[in-house]
C-alpha positions in Angstrom: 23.8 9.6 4.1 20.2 9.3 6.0 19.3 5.6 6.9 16.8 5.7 4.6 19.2 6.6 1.4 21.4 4.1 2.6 18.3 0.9 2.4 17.4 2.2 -0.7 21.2 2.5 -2.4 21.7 -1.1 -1.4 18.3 -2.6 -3.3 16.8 -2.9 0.5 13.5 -1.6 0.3 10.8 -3.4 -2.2 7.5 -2.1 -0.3 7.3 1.0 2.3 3.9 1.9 3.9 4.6 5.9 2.9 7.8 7.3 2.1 10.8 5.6 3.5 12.2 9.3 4.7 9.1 9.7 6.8 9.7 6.4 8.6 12.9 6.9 9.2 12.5 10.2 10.7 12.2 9.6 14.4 13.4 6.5 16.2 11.5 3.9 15.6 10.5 0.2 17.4 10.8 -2.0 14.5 9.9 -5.4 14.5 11.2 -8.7 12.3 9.1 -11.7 12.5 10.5 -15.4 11.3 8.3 -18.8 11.0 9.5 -21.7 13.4 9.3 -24.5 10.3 12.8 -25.5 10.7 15.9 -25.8 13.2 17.5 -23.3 11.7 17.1 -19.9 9.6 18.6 -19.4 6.3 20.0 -17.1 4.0 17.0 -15.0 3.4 16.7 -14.4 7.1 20.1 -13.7 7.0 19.5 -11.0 5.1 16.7 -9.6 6.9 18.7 -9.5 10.7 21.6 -7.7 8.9 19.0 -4.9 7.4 17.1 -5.0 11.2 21.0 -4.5 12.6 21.5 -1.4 10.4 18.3 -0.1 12.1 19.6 -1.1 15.6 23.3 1.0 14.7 21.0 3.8 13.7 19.4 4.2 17.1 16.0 2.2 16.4 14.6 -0.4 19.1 14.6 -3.7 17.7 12.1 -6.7 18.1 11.9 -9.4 16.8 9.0 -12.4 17.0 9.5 -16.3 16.3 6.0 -17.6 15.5 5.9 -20.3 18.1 1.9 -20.1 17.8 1.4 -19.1 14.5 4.7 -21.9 12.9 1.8 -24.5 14.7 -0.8 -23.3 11.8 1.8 -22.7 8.8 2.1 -19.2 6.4 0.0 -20.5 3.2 1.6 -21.3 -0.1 0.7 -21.3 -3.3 0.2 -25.3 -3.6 -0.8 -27.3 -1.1 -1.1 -26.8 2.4 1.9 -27.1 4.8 2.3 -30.0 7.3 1.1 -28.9 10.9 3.5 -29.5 13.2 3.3 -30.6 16.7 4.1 -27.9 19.7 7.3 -30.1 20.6 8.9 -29.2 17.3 7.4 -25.7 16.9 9.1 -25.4 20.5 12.5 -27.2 19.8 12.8 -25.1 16.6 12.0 -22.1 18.6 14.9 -22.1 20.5 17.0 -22.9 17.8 16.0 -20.0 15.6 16.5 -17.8 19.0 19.9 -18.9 19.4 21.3 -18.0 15.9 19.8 -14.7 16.1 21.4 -13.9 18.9 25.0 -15.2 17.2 24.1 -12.8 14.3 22.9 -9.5 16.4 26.3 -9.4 18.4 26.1 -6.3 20.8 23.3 -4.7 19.1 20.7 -4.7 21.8 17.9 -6.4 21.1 14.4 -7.9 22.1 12.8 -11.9 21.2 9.4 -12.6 21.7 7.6 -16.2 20.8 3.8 -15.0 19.6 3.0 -18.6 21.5 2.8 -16.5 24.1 -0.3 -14.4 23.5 -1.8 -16.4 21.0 -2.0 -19.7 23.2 -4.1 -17.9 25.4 -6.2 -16.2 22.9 -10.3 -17.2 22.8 -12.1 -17.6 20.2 -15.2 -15.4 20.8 -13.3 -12.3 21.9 -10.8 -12.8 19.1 -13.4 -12.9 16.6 -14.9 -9.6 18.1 -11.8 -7.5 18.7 -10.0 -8.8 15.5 -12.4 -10.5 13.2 -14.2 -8.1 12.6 -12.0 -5.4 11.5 -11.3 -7.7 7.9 -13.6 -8.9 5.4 -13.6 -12.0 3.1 -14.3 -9.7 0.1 -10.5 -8.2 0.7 -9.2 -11.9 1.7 -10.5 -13.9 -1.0 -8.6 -11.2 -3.5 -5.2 -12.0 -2.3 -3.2 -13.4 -5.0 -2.3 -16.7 -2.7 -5.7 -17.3 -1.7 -7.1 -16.6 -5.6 -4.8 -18.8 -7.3 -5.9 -21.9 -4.2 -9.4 -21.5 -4.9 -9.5 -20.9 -8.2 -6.9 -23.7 -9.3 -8.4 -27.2 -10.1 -7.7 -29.7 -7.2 -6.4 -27.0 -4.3 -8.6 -25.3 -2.0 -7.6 -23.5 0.9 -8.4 -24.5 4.8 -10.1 -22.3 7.3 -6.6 -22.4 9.3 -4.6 -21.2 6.9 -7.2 -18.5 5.7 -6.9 -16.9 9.1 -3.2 -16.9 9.2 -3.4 -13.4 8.1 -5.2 -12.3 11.2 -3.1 -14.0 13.5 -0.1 -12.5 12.0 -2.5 -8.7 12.4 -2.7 -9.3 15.9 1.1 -9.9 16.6 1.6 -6.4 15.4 -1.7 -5.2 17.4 0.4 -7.2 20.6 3.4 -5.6 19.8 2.3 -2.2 19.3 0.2 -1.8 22.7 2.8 -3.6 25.1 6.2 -2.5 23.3 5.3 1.1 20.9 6.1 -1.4 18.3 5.0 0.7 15.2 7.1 -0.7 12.4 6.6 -4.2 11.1 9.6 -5.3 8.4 9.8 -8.9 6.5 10.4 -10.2 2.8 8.2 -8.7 -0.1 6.1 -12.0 0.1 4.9 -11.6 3.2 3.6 -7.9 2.5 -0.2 -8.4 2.2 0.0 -10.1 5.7 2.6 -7.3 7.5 0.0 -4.8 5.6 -2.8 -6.7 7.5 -1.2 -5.1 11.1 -1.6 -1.6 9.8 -4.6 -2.0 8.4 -5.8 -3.4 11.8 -4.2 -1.1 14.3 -5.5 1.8 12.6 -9.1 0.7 12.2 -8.8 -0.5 15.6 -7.0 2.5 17.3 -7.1 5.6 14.9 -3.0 5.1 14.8 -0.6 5.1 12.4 1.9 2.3 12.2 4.4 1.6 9.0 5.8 -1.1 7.3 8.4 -1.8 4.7 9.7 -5.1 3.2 13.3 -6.2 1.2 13.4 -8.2 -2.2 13.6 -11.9 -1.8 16.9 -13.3 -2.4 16.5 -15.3 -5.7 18.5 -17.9 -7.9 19.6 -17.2 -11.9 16.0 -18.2 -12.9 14.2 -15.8 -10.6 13.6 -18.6 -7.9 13.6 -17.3 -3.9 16.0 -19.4 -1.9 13.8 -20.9 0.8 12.3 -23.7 2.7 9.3 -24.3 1.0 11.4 -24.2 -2.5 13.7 -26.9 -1.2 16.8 -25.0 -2.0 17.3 -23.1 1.2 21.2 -22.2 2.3 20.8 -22.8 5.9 22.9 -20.9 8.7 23.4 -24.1 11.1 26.8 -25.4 9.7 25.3 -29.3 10.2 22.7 -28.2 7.3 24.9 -26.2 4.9 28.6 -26.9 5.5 31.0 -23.9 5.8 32.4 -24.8 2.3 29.0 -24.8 1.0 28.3 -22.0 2.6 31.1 -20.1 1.6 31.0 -21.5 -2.2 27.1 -20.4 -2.8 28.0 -16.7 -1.9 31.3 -16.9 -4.4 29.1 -18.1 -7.3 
């Protein structure tokens, strides 16, 4: 069984760029990305290092990037906009999150990156000239996320947030020119933003790059697990006890 067949046997793949057999045809340098909002990941990260260590076993080079510059703005949601929080945190959950992917990975070899480190030195003008200009409102403002904030009574959407697509572009951009990275993979609700990277690296460069993304883990009721839903199973045994742990996959 092909590594593709095997994703797509086990309900892995929700979204693929093109054809799952064509990405999976050479080796690949496949990158995971996770947001730095908390000390710890949870069970939908879970989920998406074992599917990146399945890649690893089949010979692809694995990456993966904690947003240490891009947890300081906050992914948008569809109500409300997320607390900033201060570098200290950002950093302290940083190393956190670093450490229990490392627990998870084993001896699968491995690469961690912190975006903080290109995007803390990024300026403005240049950004806006190399990046900026490769997306247009017209395709932003029709995002489902950003629709349902501007058009709902009482929400609106700030500039920050708007641009955290193009931030999360230019990661893959990064990625791609100093590692080969040319294979972004995340959750199915984060697939207009990993689709903003292709879309940017081949206006930008005339290359090809592919993504694919997994189903969100969800309750009886169709709910994702998660932070931001206030249900999240966490990995760090002082957040979610081992019982707990242990029970929620047995129910």
């Amino acid at each position: 069984m092909t590594l593709a067949e095997e994703l797509k046997a086990r309900g892995l793949i929700e979204h693929s760029s093109t054809a799952p057999e064509k990405i999976f045809s050479v080796p690949r340098v496949a990158y995971n990305g996770f947001d730095p909002s908390a000390d710890s990941l949870q069970i939908g990260n879970l989920a998406s290092i074992l599917t990146m260590k399945r890649l690893g076993e089949a010979g692809h080079t694995l990456i993966f990037l904690v947003g240490g510059g891009t947890g300081q703005i906050g992914d948008p949601k569809e109500k409300g906009e997320r607390p900033m929080q201060d570098e200290r945190t950002v950093a302290a959950n940083t190393r956190a999150i670093k450490t229990q992917i490392k627990r998870i990975l084993g001896s699968v070899p491995f690469k961690i990156v912190d975006n903080a480190d290109w995007l803390s030195k990024v300026k403005l003008l240049p950004f806006l000239r190399e990046v900026g200009k490769f997306f247009t409102v017209n395709d932003l403002i029709k995002r489902d996320l950003v629709r349902k904030r501007i058009e709902t009574p009482d929400e609106s959407i700030s500039y920050a947030e708007f641009s955290y697509t193009l931030l999360q572009g230019f990661d893959y951009l990064v990625l791609h020119e100093k590692y080969g990275c040319d294979l972004q993979f995340g959750a199915s609700d984060q697939w207009t933003n990993i689709l903003s990277g292709v879309d940017l690296i081949h206006k930008k460069l005339g290359k090809d790059v592919y993504a694919f993304t997994m189903p969100l883990i969800t309750d009886a009721t169709g709910k994702k697990f998660g932070k931001s839903e206030g249900n999240a199973v966490w990995l760090d045994a002082k957040k979610t006890s081992p019982f707990s742990f242990y029970q929620f996959w047995i129910n």
